[in-house]
Residue, then its C-alpha position, 0 to 999 in steps of 0.5 A: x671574653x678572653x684577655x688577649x695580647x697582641x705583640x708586635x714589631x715593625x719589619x721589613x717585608x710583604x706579607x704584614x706590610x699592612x699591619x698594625x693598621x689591619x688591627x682596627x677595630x681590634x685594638x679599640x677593644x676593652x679585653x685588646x692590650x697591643x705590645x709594640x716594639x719601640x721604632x720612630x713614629x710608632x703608633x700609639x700602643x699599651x705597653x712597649x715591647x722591650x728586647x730580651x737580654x742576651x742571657x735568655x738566647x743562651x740557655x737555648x742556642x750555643x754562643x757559636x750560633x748567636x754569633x752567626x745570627x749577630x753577622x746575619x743581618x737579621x738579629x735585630x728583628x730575630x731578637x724582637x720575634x723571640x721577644x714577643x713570645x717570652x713577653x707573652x708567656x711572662x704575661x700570661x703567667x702573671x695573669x695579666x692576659x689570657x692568650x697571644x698572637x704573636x708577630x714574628x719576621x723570623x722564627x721559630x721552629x727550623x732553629x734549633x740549639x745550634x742551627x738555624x735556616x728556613x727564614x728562623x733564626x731564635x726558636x722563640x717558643x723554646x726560649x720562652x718555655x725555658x724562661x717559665x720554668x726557671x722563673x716561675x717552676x712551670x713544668x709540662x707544655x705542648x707544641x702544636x705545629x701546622x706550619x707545611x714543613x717540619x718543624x726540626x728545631x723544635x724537634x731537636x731541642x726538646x726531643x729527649x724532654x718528656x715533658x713537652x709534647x710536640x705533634x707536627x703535621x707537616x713534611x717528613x715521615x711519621x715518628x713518634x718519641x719521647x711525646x714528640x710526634x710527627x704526622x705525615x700529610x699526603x700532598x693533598x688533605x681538605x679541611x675537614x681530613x686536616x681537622x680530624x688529624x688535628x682532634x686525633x693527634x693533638x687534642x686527644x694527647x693534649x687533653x691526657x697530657x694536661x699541659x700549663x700551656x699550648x703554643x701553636x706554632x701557625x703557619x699559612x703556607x699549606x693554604x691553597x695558592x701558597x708556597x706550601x700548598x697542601x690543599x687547606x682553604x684559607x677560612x680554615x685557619x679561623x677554624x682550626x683557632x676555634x679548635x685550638x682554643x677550646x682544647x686549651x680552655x679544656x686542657x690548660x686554663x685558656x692560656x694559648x700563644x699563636x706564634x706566626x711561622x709561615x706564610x708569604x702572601x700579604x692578601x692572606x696575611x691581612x684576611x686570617x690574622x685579624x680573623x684568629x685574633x678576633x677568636x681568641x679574644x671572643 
């Protein structure tokens, strides 16, 4: 069994409006620790989720574009997205958990240093990585993104940076620079096509590459009935976990940080999150 944390904000919206109550069972769990962001009436959690100081929005994103988000009306639950994900690479790097899903209402990877869009307004997964390497001397990660839609964000931060491999399979043509790849899907793929894209893009690379960690950034948009339909069966997801975790207990020591991206439907939302937990605590 793996040590797995979940970190979690209260927002405003549909698709998690069923969430932390779709957790039980979950979170009774001896190898379960629940990171919670500190709202009124809040259920009782392991260990609150404090907010980010400032100073970490900045070694990624210009000030201009902090402002921006500050005036947007969304900082606050962009600050706790971004939040989650740091406390959770920090964690992981004190050895205090194994791996981590993480709630996000806002982000990650159509922010980028200067820009922002798509419903992302920090790029957490970057903050988080610039976080491990000036406090802990981290060097080499990877980024697998199977959000429907390109991650250009996260591209545009790291894409001058050897030492993060990015491998998207989303829209836009295939590329390849400075181990930042992005895969082209056709319009329809199953999920037996997806998964051997997935084993010959990113697992093949990722096992070479021998990253300190693997974030994923998943999305649930490309399933069948959502509003990016490529054509993916909703059960896919609890398996593409299942790939994506034994790749990081062979690449990386198990340490593995699902960030939720895309995805809209509550009903989705409520059968796959639970389901991917449950893998990654074993």
């Amino acid at each position: 069994m793996k040590r797995t944390g979940i970190f979690f904000h209260y927002q405003y919206g549909e698709r998690l409006r069923d969430f932390p109550r779709a957790l039980e069972g979950i979170l009774d769990k001896d190898n379960v620790f629940f990171y919670d962001a500190f709202y009124p009436a809040k259920p009782i959690s392991s260990f609150d989720l404090e907010p980010i100081p400032a100073e970490l929005l900045y070694r990624v994103h210009t000030s201009e574009m902090v402002e921006q988000v500050k005036r947007s009306g969304a900082f606050e639950g962009a600050l706790f997205s971004a939040a989650g994900t740091v406390a959770a690479a920090i964690r992981i790097w004190r050895g205090e958990i194994d791996n981590a899903f993480i709630f996000t209402g806002y982000g990650d990877h159509h922010a980028g240093s200067h820009f922002f869009g798509g419903g992302c307004y920090f790029n957490g997964t970057a903050i988080a990585i610039y976080e491990l390497r000036q406090r802990f001397g981290a060097g080499r990660f990877a980024i697998i993104d199977t959000d429907a839609h390109h991650g250009n964000g996260t591209w545009q931060i790291f894409e001058t940076d050897l030492d993060l491999l990015y491998v998207c399979l989303c829209s836009g043509p295939t590329s390849e620079k400075n181990n930042k790849v992005n895969i082209q899907l056709p319009w329809s793929v199953n999920d037996e096509e997806y998964l051997r894209l997935v084993r010959e893009n990113f697992v093949r690379r990722a096992t070479r590459f021998q990253p300190e960690a693997i974030f994923w950034n998943w999305g649930y948009d490309g399933t069948q009935g959502e509003y990016g339909d490529i054509g993916l069966t909703a059960d896919f997801h609890v398996q593409l976990a299942g790939e994506l975790k034994r790749a990081a207990d062979e690449a990386c020591r198990g340490r593995l940080i699902v960030v939720l991206c895309g995805g809209s439907r509550r009903d989705l939302a409520r059968h796959l999150i639970p389901e991917i937990i449950r893998v990654l605590a074993g």
